[in-house]
Structures are given as structure tokens and as C-alpha cells.
N, C-alpha and C positions, 0 to 999 in steps of 0.2 A: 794246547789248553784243554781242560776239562772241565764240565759243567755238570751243575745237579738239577735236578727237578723244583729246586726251591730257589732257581735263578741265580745260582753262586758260579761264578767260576776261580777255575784253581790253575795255578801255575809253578811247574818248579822250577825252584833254582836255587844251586849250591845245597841240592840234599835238601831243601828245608822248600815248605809249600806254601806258595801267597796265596791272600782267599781276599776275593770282593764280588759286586755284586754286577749280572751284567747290565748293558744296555737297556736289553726289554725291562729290568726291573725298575733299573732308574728311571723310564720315562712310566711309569707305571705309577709309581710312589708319588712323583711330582718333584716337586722343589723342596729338595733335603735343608732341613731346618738343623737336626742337633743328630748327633750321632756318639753314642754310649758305647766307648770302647772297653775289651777285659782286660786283666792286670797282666803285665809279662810274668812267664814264671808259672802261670797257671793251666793245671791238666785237665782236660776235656776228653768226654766221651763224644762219639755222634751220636746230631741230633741234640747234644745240650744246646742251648739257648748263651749266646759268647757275646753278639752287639745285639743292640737295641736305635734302629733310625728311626727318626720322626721325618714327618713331610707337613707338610701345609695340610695332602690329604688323610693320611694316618700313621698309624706307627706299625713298625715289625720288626719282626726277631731276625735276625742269622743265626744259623745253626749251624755248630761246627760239621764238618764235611766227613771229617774222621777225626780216629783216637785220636791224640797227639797231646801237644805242648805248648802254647803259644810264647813265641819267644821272642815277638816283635812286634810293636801297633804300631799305628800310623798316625801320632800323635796331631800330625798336619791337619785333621778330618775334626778333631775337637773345636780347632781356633776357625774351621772354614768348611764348615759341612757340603757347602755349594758344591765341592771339589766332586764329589760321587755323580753331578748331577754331569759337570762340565766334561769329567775325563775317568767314566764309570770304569774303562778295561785296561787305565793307566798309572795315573798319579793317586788315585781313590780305592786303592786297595787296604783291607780292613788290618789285617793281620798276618802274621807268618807263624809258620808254625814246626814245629820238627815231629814227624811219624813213625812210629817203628817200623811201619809196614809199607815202603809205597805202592806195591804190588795192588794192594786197596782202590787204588786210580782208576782201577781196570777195569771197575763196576760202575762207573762215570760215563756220560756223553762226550762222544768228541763235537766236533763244530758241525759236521752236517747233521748228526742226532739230534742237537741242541736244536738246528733250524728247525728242520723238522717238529719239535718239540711244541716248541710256540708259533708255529705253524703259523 
């Protein structure tokens, strides 16, 4: 796994990169209320603005992690937001996406940087 500084972690597989939010974020956020996913099909820069989560305590953005494509949500997150809070680094993942570049990964935290991180 790989992690950003804005609490995302990314995972590959089959070529193509899942993105959601980690644990320290979800208990951070609190108790995920609504979660605004992007359209499949749609091209992203990093750092654009792709979800929008609400919590009981506030709202925030996901930010795509890289260039890419998003070619898959996770429609399950629409009908049952609770899912980020219950299983943040499993079933609560935001989107998939296909990259040109994965070598891009490689400017990423792995898991002891991440600890580290939020320390």
C-alpha cells in the first residue's frame, strides 16, 4: 500500500489503482454521513478535488493522488456512507482508477513513513 499526506491510501491491482481514505482519517472525520462520488469515465489531474465526505463533524475533499482516469466508484458508499467508518482500508474504498504512469507511486509513503507520519 501507499499513502499521501492527505490520509489516502492507494493500492494496486490489475494495473489499475484503488484509492480511499485511511484509518487515522476516518476516526478523525467522525461518523461519515454522505459521501459524493466522481462520474466513471472522468480525467483527473493531482490534487483535483474527485469526493466530497461529510461527517457529523465536517466535510472534506479527496484529492486525486495522480493523473489518471477514474474508471470505477464504489457506488456501495452512496446508499451506506457508515462503510468508510466501519472498514476504512477494505470495503470503503472511493474509486479506481487507471494511470499512465505508475512509477508516480514512488513519491508516496509506504506504511512505516505513513506511521511515522501521523506519528
Amino acid at each position: 500500500m501507499y499513502y499521501t499526506e492527505e490520509h489516502e491510501w492507494l493500492r494496486v491491482e490489475d494495473n489499475l489503482v484503488i484509492v480511499g481514505i485511511t484509518e487515522h482519517a476516518a476516526e478523525q472525520l467522525g461518523d461519515i454521513v454522505f459521501v459524493d462520488l466522481p462520474d466513471e469515465g472522468k480525467t483527473v489531474s493531482k490534487d483535483d478535488e474527485v469526493v466530497v465526505i461529510e461527517s457529523v463533524k465536517a466535510a472534506s475533499d479527496i484529492l486525486a493522488p495522480l493523473d489518471g482516469e477514474i474508471v470505477e466508484v464504489n457506488t456501495a458508499l452512496s446508499e451506506n456512507p457508515g462503510i468508510v467508518n466501519d472498514d476504512p482500508l477494505g470495503e470503503a474504498w472511493f474509486f479506481k482508477m487507471k494511470v499512465a504512469d505508475l512509477s508516480a507511486l514512488d513519491d508516496l509513503m509506504d506504511d512505516a513513513a505513513y506511521k511515522k507520519f501521523i506519528g
